[in-house]
RODO-2510 file (C-alpha; in nm, 4 decimals, decimal comma):
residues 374
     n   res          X          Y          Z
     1     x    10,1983    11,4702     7,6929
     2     x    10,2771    11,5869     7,3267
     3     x    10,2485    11,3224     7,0696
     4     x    10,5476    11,1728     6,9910
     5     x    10,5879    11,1241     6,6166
     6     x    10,9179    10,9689     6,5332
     7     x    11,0353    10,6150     6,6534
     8     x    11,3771    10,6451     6,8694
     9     x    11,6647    10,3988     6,8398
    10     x    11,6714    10,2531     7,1743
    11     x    11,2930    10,3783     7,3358
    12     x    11,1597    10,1755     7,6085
    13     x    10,8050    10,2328     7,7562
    14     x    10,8076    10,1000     8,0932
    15     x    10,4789     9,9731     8,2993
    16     x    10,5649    10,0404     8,6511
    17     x    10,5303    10,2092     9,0254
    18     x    10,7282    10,5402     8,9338
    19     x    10,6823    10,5826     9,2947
    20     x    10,9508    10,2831     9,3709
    21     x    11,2812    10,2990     9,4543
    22     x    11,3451    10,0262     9,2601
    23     x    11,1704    10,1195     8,9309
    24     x    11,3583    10,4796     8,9667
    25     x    11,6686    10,2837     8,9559
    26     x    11,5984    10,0381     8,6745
    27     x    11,4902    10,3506     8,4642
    28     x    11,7985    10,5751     8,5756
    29     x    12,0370    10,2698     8,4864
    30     x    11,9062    10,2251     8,1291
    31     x    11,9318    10,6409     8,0744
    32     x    12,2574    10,5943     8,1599
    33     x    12,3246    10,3334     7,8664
    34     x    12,1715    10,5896     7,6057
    35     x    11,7654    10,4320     7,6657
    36     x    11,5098    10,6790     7,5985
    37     x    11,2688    10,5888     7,8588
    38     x    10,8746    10,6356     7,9300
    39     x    10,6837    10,5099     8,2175
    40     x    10,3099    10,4293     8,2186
    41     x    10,1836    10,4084     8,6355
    42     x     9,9303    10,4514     8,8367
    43     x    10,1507    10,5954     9,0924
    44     x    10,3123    10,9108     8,9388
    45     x    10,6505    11,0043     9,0885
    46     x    10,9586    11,2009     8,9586
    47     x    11,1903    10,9763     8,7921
    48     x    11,5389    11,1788     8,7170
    49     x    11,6561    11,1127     8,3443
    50     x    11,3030    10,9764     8,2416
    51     x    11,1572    11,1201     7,9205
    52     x    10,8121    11,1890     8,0882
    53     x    10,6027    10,9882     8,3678
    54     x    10,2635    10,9399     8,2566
    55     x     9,9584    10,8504     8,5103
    56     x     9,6883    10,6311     8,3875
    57     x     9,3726    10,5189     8,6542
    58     x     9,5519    10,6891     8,9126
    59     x     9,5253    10,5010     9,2467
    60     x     9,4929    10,1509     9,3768
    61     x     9,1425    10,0168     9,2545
    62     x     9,1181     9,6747     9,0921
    63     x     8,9576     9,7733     8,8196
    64     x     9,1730    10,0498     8,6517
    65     x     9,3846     9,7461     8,5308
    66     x     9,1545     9,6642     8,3539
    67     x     8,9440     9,9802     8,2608
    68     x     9,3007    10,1593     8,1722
    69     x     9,4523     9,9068     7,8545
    70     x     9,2481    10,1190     7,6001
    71     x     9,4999    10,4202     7,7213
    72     x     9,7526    10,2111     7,7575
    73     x     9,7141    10,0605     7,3613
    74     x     9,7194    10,4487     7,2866
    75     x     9,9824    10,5805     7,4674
    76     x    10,2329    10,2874     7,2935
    77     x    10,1185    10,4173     6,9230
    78     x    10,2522    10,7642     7,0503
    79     x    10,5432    10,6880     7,1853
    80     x    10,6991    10,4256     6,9563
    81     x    10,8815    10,1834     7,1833
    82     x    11,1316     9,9475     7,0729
    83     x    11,0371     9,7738     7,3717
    84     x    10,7508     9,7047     7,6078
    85     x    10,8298     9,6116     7,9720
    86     x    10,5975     9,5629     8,2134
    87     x    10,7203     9,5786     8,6178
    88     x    10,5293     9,3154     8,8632
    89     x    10,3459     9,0595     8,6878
    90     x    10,0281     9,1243     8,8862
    91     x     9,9535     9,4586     8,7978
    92     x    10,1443     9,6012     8,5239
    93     x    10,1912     9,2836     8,3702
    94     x     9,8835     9,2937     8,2505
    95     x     9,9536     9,6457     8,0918
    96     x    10,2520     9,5234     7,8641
    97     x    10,0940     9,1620     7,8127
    98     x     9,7461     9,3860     7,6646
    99     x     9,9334     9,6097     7,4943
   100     x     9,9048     9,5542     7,1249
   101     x    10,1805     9,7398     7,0118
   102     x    10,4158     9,5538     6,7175
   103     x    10,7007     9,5843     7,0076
   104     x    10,8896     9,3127     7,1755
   105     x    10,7021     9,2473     7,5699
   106     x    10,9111     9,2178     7,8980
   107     x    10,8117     9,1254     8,1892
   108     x    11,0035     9,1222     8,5347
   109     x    10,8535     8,9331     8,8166
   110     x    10,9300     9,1299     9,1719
   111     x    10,8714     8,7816     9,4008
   112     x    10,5172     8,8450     9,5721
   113     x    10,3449     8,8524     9,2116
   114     x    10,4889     8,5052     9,1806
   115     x    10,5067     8,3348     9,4699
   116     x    10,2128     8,4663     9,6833
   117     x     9,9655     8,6078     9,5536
   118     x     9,9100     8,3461     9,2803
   119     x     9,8714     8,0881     9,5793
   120     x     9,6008     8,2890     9,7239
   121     x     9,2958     8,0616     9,8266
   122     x     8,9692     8,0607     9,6088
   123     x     8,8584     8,2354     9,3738
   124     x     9,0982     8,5465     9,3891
   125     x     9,3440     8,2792     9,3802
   126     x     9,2425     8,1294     9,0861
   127     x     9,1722     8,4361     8,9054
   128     x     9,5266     8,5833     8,9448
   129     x     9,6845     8,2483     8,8133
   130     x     9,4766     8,2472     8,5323
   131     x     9,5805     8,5972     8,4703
   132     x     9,9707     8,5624     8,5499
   133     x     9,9785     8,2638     8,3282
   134     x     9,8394     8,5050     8,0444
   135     x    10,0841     8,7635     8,0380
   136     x    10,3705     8,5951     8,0915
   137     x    10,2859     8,3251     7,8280
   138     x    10,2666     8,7117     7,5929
   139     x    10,6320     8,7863     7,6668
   140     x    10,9539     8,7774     7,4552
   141     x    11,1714     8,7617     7,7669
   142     x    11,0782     8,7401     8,1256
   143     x    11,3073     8,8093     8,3864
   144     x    11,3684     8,7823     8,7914
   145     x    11,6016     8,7804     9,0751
   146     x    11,6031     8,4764     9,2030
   147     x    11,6006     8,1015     9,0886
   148     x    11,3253     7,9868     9,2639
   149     x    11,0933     8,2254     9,1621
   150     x    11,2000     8,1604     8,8043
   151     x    11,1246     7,8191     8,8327
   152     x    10,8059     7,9077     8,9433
   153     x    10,7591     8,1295     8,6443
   154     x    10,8363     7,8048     8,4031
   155     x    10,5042     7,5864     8,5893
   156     x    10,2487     7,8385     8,3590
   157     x    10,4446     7,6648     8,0516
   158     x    10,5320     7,9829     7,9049
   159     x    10,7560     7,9800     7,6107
   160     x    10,9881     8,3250     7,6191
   161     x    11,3789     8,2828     7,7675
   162     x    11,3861     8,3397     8,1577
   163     x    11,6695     8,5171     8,2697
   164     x    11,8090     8,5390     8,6229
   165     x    11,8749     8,9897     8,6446
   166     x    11,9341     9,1230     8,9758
   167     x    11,8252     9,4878     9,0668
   168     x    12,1771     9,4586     9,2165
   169     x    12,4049     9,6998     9,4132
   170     x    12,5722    10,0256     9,4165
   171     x    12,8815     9,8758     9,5574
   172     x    13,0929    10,1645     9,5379
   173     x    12,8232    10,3522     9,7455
   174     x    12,7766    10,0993     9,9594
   175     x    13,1072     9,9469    10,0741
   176     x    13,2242     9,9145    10,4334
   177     x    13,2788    10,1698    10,6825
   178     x    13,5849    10,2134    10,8377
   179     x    13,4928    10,2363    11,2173
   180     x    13,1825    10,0644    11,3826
   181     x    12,9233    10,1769    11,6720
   182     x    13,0887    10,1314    11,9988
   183     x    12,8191     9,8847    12,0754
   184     x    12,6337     9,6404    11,9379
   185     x    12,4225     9,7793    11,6741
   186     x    12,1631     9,5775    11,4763
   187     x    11,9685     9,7280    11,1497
   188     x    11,6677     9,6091    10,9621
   189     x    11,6016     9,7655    10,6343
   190     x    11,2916     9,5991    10,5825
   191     x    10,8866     9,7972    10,5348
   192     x    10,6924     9,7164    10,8731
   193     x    10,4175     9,4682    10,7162
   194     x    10,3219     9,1566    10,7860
   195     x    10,5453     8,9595    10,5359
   196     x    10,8722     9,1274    10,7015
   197     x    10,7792     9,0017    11,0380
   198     x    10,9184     9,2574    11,2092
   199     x    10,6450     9,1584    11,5134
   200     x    10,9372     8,8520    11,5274
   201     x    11,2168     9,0749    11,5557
   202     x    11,1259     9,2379    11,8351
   203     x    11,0346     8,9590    12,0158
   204     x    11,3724     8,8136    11,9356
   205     x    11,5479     9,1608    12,0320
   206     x    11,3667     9,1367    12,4065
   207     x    11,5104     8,7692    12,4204
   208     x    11,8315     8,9322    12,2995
   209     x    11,8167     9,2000    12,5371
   210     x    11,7558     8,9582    12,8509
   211     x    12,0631     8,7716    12,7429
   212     x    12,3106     9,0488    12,7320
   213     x    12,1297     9,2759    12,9802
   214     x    12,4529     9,5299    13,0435
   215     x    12,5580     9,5516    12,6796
   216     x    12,3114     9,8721    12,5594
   217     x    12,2600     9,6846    12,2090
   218     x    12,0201     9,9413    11,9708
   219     x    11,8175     9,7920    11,7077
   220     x    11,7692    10,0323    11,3956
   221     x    11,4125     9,9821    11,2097
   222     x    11,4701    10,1408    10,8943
   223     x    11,1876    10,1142    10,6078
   224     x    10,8450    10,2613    10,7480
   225     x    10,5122    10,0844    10,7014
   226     x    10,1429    10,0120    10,7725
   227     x    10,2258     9,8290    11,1339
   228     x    10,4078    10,0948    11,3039
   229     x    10,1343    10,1576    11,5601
   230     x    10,1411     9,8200    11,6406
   231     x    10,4939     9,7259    11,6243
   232     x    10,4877    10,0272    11,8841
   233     x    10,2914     9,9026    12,1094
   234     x    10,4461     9,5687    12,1094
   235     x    10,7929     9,7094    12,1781
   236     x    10,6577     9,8708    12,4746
   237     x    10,5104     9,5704    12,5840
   238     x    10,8073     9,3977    12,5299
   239     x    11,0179     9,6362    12,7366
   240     x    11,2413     9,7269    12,5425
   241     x    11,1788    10,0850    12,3955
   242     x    11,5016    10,1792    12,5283
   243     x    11,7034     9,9805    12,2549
   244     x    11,4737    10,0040    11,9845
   245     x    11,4663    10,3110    11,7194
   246     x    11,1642    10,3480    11,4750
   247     x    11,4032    10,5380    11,2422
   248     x    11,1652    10,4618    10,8898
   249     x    11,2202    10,5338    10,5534
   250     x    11,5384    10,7244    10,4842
   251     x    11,8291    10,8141    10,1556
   252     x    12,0519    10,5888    10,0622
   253     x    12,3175    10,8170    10,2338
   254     x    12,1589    10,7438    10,5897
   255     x    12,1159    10,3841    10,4766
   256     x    12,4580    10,3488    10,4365
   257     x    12,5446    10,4983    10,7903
   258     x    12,3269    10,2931    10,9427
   259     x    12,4862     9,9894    10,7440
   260     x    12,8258    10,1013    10,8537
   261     x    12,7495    10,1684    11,2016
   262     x    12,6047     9,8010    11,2969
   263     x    12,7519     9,4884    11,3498
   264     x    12,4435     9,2834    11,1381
   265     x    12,1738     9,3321    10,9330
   266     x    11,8178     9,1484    10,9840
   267     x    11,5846     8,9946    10,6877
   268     x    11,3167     8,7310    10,7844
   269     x    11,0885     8,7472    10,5649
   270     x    10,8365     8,4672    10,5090
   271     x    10,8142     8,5654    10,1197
   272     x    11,0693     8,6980     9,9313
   273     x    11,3357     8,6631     9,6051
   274     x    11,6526     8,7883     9,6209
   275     x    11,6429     9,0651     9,8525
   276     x    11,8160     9,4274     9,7663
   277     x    11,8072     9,5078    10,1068
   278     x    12,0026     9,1934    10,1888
   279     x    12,2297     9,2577     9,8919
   280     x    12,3274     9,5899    10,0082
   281     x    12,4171     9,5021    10,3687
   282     x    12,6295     9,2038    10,2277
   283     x    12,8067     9,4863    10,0339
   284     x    12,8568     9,6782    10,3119
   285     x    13,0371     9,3783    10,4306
   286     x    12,7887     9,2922    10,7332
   287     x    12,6644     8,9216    10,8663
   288     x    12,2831     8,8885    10,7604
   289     x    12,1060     8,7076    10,9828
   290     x    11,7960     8,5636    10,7346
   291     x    11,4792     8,3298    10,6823
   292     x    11,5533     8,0004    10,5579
   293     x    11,4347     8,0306    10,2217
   294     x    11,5149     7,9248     9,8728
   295     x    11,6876     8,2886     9,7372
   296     x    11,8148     8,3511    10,0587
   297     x    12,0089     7,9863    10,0467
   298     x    12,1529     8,0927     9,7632
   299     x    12,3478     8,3871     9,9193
   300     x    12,3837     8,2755    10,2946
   301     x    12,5148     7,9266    10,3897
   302     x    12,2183     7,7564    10,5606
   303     x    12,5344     7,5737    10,7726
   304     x    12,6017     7,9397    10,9190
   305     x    12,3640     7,9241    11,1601
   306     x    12,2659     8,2815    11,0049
   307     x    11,9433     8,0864    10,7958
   308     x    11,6735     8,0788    11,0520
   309     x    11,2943     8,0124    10,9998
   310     x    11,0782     8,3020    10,9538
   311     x    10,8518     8,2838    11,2330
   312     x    11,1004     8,1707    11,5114
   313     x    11,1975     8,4303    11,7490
   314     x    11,4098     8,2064    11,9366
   315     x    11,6457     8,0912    11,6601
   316     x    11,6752     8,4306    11,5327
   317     x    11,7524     8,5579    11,9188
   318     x    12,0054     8,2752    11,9374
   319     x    12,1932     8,3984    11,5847
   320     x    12,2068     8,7294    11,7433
   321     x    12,3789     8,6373    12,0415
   322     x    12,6486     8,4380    11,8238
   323     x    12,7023     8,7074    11,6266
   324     x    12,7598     8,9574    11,9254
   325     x    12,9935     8,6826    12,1102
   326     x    13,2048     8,6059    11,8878
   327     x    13,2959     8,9028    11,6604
   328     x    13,6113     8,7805    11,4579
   329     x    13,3655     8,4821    11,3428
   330     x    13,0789     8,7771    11,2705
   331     x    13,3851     8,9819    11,0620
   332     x    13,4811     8,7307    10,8774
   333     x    13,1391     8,5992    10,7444
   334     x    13,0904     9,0147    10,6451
   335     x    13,4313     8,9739    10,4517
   336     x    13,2707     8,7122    10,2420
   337     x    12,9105     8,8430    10,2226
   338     x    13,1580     9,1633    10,0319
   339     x    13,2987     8,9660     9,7881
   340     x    13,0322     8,7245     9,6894
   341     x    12,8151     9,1022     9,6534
   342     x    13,1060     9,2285     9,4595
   343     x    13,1232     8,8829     9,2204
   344     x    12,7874     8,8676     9,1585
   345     x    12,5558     9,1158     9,2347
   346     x    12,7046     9,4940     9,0922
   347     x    12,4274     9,7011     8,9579
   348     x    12,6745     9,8394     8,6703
   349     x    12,7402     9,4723     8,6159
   350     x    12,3762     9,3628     8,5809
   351     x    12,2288     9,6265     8,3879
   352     x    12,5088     9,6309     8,1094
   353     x    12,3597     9,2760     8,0788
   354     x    12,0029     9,3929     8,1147
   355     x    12,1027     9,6650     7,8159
   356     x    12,2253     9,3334     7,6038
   357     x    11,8977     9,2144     7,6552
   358     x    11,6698     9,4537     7,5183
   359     x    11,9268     9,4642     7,1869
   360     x    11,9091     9,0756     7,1558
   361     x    11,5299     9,0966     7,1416
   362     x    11,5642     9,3535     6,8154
   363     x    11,8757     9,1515     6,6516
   364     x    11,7652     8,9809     6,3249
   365     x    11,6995     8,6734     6,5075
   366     x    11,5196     8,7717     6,8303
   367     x    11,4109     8,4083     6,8075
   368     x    11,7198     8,2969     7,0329
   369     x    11,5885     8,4675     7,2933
   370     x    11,2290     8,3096     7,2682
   371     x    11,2856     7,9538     7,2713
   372     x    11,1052     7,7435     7,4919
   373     x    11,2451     7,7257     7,8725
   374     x    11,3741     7,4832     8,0447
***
């Protein structure tokens, strides 16, 4: 990349997986409010509308963190941000928090970077809290999607404003469909890794299955993922192949298909903020059947019966079989899942925020945003 020798009006150089679908959108949605955008990664990827992807310590090693800042110090004095934001606290974090460019640092927690692997046991453990607590006490705003892991955020005493921003939804792209599978017709949207526990979901699809033998219910396993051997096998062993479709990682077009085509969605994770995937079956006006935990609570009623705990096959089997029983009650908890998506959680609507944001943090008191929280 060609040195860049003039500062830009509104320039942010972003620390993140260009390989995610969530950093592509985050970048594409500041393009679109008139950001000039970079991103620094270790995980190159085409990002449509961004100035230029660059790859430092390509790969996954520990210690190209580390070995990678004096490129990362370098590439800033180039480029000229306004801003520095960093994307998962863990990892590139660490690259906006080092950075020692005169530019105002963000940082945006994704949920595992804050509430697991911090609370890893010895040393590693320690190690990452000691270094999670260092960056973010480095930032001039920190955000995330969900309240609890904010609150989280606030035990390293760090003194920048936290802000609550979604990654929020497309919710003209997904919105509901007009006519439903002729069956029943369960998706997950969730990777095939052990936090996901899609192991669970199967088990509580065979229990499913056994209930409401002459039905021909089809659960959709959208997402992809280390464990689909396994997963495999287990469906096989559970018997139930036959209803089960390994469909993996797909567009959002076939996403949305799938969305409109079932009669609920499935999240149980046993770690998570506010899930997108969630978010966008809500939109697409569909009961979520969830783990009982604290972001989830804040979206689903734990009174529902819909909350369920993470590991229990049997409690999520029995929210499936009140969902397929009793269908008006199913339709009208999607009707309300739509509207609480379309009150709160619009991407246009969270990212014209975001954009307010990054201009607060250059206004001539960018102290307001860097008082001590709460």
């Amino acid at each position: 990349m060609e040195a860049v020798k003039t500062a830009a009006q509104r320039r942010i150089l972003f620390f993140a997986d260009a390989s995610s679908v969530h950093t592509r959108r985050w970048v594409q949605s500041m393009v679109e409010r008139s950001f000039e955008c970079f991103v620094a990664t270790r995980l190159p990827a085409s990002i449509p509308g961004a100035a230029d992807v660059i790859a430092l310590a390509p790969g996954h090693g520990a210690a190209g963190w580390f070995s990678a800042i004096p490129q990362v110090r370098a590439l800033a004095r180039r480029i000229h941000p306004q801003w520095l934001h960093g994307h998962y606290v863990t990892s590139y974090g660490l690259w906006a928090a080092a950075c020692d460019y005169p530019a105002p640092k963000l940082l945006t927690a994704w949920g595992s970077d804050i509430l697991v692997t911090p609370r890893a046991r010895g040393w590693r453990g320690r190690a990452m809290r000691a270094l999670v607590g260092w960056s973010l006490r480095r930032a001039s705003l920190i955000t995330a999607d969900s309240q609890d892991v904010l609150a989280e955020i606030r035990r390293y005493r760090v003194h920048a404003r936290c802000e609550e921003v979604l990654w929020g939804v497309d919710i003209d792209r997904f919105a509901p469909g007009t006519v439903a599978a002729a069956g029943f017709e369960v998706v997950s949207l969730r990777n095939w890794e052990p936090n996901y526990n899609i192991d669970t979901l199967l088990r509580a699809w065979a229990l499913f299955v056994a209930e409401r033998p002459l039905r021909e219910p089809v659960l959709h396993l959208l997402g992809g993922g280390p464990d689909e051997a396994a997963l495999r096998r287990l469906t096989d062993e559970l018997g139930i192949a036959r209803s089960v479709r390994f469909t993996g990682r797909v567009g959002d077009t076939a996403m949305v298909a799938a969305l409109q085509r079932a009669r609920a969605s499935v999240s149980v994770p046993s770690s998570d903020a506010t899930s997108v995937s969630m978010l966008e079956s809500m939109a697409c006006a569909l009961p979520v059947v969830v783990s009982d935990l604290p972001a989830n609570r804040a979206w689903v009623d734990a009174n529902s019966g819909l909350t369920v705990p993470a590991r229990d096959e049997h409690a999520l089997a029995q929210a499936l079989v009140r969902l397929h029983d009793n269908p008006s009650w199913a339709a009208e908890h999607g009707a309300r899942n739509r509207e609480r998506v379309l009150q709160r959680a619009s991407r246009r609507a969270q990212f014209d925020r975001m954009a307010e944001l990054y201009d607060q943090l250059l206004a001539p008191h960018p102290e307001r945003l860097a008082t001590p929280a709460r």
